[in-house]
C-alpha positions as CSV (number, residue, x, y, z in Angstrom):
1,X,89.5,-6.4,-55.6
2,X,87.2,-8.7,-57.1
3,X,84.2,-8.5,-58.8
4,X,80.6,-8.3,-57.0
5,X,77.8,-8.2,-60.0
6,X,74.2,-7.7,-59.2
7,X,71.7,-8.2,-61.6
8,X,69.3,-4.9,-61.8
9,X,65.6,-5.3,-64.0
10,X,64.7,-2.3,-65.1
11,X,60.4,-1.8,-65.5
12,X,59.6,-4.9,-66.5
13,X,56.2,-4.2,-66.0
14,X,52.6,-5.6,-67.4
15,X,51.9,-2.1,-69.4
16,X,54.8,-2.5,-71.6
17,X,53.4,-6.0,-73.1
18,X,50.8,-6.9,-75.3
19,X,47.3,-5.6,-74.0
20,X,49.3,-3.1,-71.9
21,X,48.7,0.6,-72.5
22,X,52.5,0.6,-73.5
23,X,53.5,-2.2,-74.9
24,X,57.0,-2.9,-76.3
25,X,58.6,-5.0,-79.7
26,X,59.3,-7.8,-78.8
27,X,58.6,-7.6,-75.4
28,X,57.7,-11.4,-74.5
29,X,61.2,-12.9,-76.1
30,X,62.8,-9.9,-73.5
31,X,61.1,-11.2,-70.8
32,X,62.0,-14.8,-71.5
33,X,65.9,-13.8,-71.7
34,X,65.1,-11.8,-68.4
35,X,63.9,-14.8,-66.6
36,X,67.2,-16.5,-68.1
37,X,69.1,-13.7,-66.4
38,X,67.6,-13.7,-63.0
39,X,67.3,-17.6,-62.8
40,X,71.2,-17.2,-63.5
41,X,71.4,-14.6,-60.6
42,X,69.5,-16.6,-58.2
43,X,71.6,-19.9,-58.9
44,X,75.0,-17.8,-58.5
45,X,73.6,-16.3,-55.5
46,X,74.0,-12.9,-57.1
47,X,72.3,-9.4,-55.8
48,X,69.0,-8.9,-57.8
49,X,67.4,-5.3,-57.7
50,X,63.9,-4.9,-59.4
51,X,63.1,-1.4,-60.4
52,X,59.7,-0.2,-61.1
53,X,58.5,3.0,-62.6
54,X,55.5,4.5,-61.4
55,X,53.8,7.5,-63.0
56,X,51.1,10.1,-61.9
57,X,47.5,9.1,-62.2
58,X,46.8,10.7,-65.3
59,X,50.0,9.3,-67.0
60,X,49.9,7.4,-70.1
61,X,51.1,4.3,-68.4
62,X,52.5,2.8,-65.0
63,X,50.0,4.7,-63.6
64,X,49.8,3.8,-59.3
65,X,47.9,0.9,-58.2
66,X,47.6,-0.5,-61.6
67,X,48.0,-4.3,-62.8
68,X,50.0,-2.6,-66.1
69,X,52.1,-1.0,-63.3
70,X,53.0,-4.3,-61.6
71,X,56.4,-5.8,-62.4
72,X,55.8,-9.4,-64.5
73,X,55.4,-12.4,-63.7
74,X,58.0,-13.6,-65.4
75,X,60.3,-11.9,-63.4
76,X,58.4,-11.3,-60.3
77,X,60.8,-10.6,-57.3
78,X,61.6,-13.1,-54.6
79,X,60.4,-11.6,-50.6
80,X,63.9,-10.9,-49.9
81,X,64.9,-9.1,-53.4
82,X,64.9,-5.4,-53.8
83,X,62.5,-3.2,-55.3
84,X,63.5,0.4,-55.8
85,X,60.5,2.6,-57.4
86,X,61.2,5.0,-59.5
87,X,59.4,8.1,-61.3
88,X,62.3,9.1,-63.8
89,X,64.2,7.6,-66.4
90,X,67.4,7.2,-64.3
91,X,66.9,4.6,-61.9
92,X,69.3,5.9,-59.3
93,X,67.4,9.5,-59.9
94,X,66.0,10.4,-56.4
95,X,65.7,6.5,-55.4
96,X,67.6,4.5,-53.0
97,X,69.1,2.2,-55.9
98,X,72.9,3.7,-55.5
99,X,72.5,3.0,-51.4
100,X,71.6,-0.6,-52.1
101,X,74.8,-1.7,-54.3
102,X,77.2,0.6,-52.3
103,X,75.7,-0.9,-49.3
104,X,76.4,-4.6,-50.1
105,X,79.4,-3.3,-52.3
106,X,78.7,-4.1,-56.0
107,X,81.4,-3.1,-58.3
108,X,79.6,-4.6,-61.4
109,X,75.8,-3.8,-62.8
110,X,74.2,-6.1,-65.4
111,X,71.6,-4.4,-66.7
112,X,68.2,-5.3,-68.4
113,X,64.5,-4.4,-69.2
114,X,63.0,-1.2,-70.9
115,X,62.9,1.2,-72.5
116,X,66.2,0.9,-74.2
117,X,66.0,4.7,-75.4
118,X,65.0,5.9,-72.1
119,X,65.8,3.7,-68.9
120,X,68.0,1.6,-69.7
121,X,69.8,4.1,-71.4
122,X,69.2,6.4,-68.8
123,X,70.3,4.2,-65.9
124,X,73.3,2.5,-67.7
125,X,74.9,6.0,-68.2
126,X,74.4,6.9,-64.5
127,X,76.0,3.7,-63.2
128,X,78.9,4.2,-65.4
129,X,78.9,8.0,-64.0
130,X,78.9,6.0,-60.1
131,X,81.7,4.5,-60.6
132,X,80.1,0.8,-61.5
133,X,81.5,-1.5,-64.4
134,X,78.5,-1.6,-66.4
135,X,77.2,-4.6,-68.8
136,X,73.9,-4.2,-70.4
137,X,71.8,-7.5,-72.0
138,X,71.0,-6.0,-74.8
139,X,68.4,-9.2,-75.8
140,X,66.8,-8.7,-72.6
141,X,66.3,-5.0,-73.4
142,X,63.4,-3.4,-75.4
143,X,62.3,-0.7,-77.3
144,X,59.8,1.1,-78.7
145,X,59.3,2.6,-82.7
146,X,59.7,6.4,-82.4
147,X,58.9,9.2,-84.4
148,X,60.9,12.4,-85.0
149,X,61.3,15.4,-87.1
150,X,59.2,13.6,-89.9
151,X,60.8,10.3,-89.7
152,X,59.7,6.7,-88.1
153,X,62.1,4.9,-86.7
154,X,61.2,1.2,-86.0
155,X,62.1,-0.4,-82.5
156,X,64.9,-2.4,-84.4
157,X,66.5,0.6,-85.6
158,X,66.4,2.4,-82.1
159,X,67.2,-0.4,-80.2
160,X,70.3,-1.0,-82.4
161,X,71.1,3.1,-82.1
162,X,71.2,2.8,-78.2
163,X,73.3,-0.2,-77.8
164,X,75.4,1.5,-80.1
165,X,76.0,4.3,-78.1
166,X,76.2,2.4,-75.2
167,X,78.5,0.3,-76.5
168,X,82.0,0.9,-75.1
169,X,82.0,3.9,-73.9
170,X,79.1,3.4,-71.3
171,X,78.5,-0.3,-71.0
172,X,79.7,-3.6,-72.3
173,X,76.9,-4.7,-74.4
174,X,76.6,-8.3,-74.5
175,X,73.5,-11.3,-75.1
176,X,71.9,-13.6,-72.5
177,X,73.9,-16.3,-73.5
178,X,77.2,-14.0,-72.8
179,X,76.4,-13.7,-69.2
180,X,77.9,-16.5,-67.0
């Protein structure tokens, strides 16, 4: 059998940069190695799935019919891409995202966007869980500082703690520059 990759963004949206109401470390160098991804995709004539998150209206962010809820134009989808909203962490959680790569028979997910600690994280374990060889970019990913029990934890530190986990078991975690 051979390989079929798609390329899947995950929320990589205008509320998670700079003048967002979320915005993310590092978030502008992500969505440069993002571009790098998807231009990749596009030139190997690879599928490319788009995942957005919504929220409710009075969420913190992503909130419906926003411009922060609006993927980026950095990575803005082509007409005849995918886009699969979401409203949970897991981007095959109640979406049609699993249909999509069973349909056109995808054995292999690269994987890319935000939040590492919550849907990337979230999504890369599902995939894995479906059956999907799983490769996640980590320098197309980001994260955000967290606090917990007392203790701040920068969005190095966490970032580096999920692609940790991730790493192996889940997911093959590689750089940009790794993907061919």
């Amino acid at each position: 059998m051979t390989d079929k990759t798609a390329l899947v963004l995950v929320d990589i949206q205008n509320d998670y940069f700079e003048g967002g109401l979320w915005p993310l470390h590092n978030m502008d160098t992500v969505a440069a190695n993002a571009a790098r991804l998807l231009a990749k995709a596009r030139a190997a004539g690879r599928i490319v799935i788009h995942v957005r998150h919504e929220g409710g209206e009075t969420a913190p962010f992503f909130r419906p019919n926003t411009v922060g809820a609006q993927i980026h134009d950095a990575v803005a989808p082509l007409p005849e891409e995918v886009v699969v909203l979401k409203r949970r962490p897991n981007s095959f959680h109640e979406t049609d995202l699993l249909e999509h790569l069973q349909t056109a028979k995808v054995t292999h997910v690269q994987i890319a966007g935000a939040m590492a600690q919550m849907c990337i994280d979230a999504t890369a374990r599902a995939a894995k869980d479906f059956g999907f060889e799983v490769s996640v970019v980590a320098d197309a990913c980001a994260a955000k500082a967290v606090d917990w029990g007392g203790v701040s934890v920068p969005a190095p530190a966490v970032m580096a703690s999920f692609m940790a986990a991730l790493s192996g078991t889940y997911a093959r975690v590689i750089t940009t520059d790794e993907v061919s």
